[in-house]
C-alpha positions as CSV (number, residue, x, y, z in Angstrom):
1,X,78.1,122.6,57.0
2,X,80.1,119.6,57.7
3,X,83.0,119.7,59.4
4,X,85.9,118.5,58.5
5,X,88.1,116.0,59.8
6,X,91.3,115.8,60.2
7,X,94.4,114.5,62.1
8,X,95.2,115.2,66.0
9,X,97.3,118.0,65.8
10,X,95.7,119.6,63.1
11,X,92.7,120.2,65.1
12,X,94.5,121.5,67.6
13,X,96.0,124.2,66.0
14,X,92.6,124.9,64.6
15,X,90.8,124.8,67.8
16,X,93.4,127.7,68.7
17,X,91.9,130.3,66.1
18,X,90.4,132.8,67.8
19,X,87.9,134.0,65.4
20,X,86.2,137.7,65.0
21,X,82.6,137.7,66.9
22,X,81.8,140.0,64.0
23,X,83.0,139.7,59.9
24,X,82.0,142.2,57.5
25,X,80.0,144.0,60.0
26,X,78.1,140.5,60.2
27,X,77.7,138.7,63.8
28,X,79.1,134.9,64.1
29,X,76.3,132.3,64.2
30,X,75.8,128.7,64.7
31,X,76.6,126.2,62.5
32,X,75.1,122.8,62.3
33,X,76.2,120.2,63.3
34,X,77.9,122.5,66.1
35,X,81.7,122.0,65.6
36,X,84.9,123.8,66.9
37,X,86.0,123.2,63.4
38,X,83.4,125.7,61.5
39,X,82.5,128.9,62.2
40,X,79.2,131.3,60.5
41,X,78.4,134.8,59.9
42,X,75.4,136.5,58.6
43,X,73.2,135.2,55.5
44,X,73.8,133.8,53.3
45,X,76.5,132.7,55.3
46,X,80.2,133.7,55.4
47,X,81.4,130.0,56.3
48,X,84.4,128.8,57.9
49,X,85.9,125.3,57.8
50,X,89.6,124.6,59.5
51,X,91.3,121.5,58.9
52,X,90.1,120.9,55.6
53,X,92.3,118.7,52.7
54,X,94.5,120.5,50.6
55,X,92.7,121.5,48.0
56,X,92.8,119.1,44.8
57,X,93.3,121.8,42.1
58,X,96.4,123.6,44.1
59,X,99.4,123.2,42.3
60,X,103.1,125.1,43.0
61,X,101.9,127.2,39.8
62,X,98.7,128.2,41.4
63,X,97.5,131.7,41.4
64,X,97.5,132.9,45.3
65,X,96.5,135.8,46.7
66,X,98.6,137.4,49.3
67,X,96.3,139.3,52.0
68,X,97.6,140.6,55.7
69,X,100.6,137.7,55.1
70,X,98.4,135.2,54.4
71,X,97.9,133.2,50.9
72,X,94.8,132.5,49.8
73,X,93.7,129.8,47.3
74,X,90.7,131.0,45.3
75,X,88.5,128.2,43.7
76,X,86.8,128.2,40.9
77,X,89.8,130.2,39.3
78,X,87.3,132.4,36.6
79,X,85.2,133.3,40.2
80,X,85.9,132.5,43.3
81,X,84.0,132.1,46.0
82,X,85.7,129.5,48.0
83,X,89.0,130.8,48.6
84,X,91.8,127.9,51.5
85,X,94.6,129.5,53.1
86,X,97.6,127.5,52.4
87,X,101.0,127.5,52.7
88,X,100.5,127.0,56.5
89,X,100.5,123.8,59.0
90,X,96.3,123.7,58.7
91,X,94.2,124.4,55.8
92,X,91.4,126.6,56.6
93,X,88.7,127.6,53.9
94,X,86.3,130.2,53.5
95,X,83.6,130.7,51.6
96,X,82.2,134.3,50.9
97,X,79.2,134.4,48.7
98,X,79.3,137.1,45.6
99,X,77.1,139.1,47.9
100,X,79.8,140.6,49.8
101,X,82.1,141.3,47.1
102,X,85.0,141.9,47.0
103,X,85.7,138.8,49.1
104,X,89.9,140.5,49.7
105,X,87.1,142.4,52.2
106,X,86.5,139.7,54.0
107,X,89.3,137.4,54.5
108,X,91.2,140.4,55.8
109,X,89.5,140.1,58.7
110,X,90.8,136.3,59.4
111,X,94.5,137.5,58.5
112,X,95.2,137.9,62.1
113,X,93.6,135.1,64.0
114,X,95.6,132.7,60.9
115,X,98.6,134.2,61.3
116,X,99.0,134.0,65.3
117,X,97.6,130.4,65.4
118,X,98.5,128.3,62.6
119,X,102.6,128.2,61.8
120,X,103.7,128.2,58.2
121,X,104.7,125.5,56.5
122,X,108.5,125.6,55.3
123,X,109.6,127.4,52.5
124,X,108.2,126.4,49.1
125,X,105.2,123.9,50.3
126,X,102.0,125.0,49.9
């Protein structure tokens, strides 16, 4: 999974997450290359990547789902698998394969350590 990389303080705020040991019942694994930008649970993997770009497709008319305050981006719009919390000072994606359906399931579980780490971003900018 390669990390991404992005500016100074970005990483900072996402070297501050403080993500579950377990997701979905699923324990956290490594990730290769090893990177305190991406995080790994179970297989296939639930995969986490913070710091990533804004996502090309999101537009102020996008479609967001709001879950435990935090608004998720879901790509491809018809099925999405990779959904990007934005509307916050560090884009963090997360992909959840169609395995663990729904995937509102799983990125509960992140609501918290998003929420307490990365600030929002000001009203209206996603």
């Amino acid at each position: 999974m390669p990390p991404p990389s992005p500016d100074a303080a970005t990483t900072r705020l996402c070297e501050g997450l403080r993500l579950p040991e377990k997701v979905n019942g699923l324990s956290r694994r490594d990730t290769e290359p090893d990177s305190p930008l991406t995080a790994a649970w179970g297989s296939p993997a639930i995969a986490l990547r913070c710091g990533v770009p804004r996502p090309a497709a999101l537009t102020p008319a996008s479609q967001l789902q709001t879950i435990n305050g935090v608004d998720w981006f879901g790509q491809p719009a018809d099925r999405p698998v990779t959904w990007t919390a934005v509307a916050r000072q560090a884009y963090v994606e997360v992909t959840v394969p169609a395995k663990y359906a729904p995937p509102g399931d799983v990125l509960i579980e992140f609501g918290e350590a998003i929420t307490a780490t990365i600030p929002k971003k000001p009203e209206g900018q996603i």
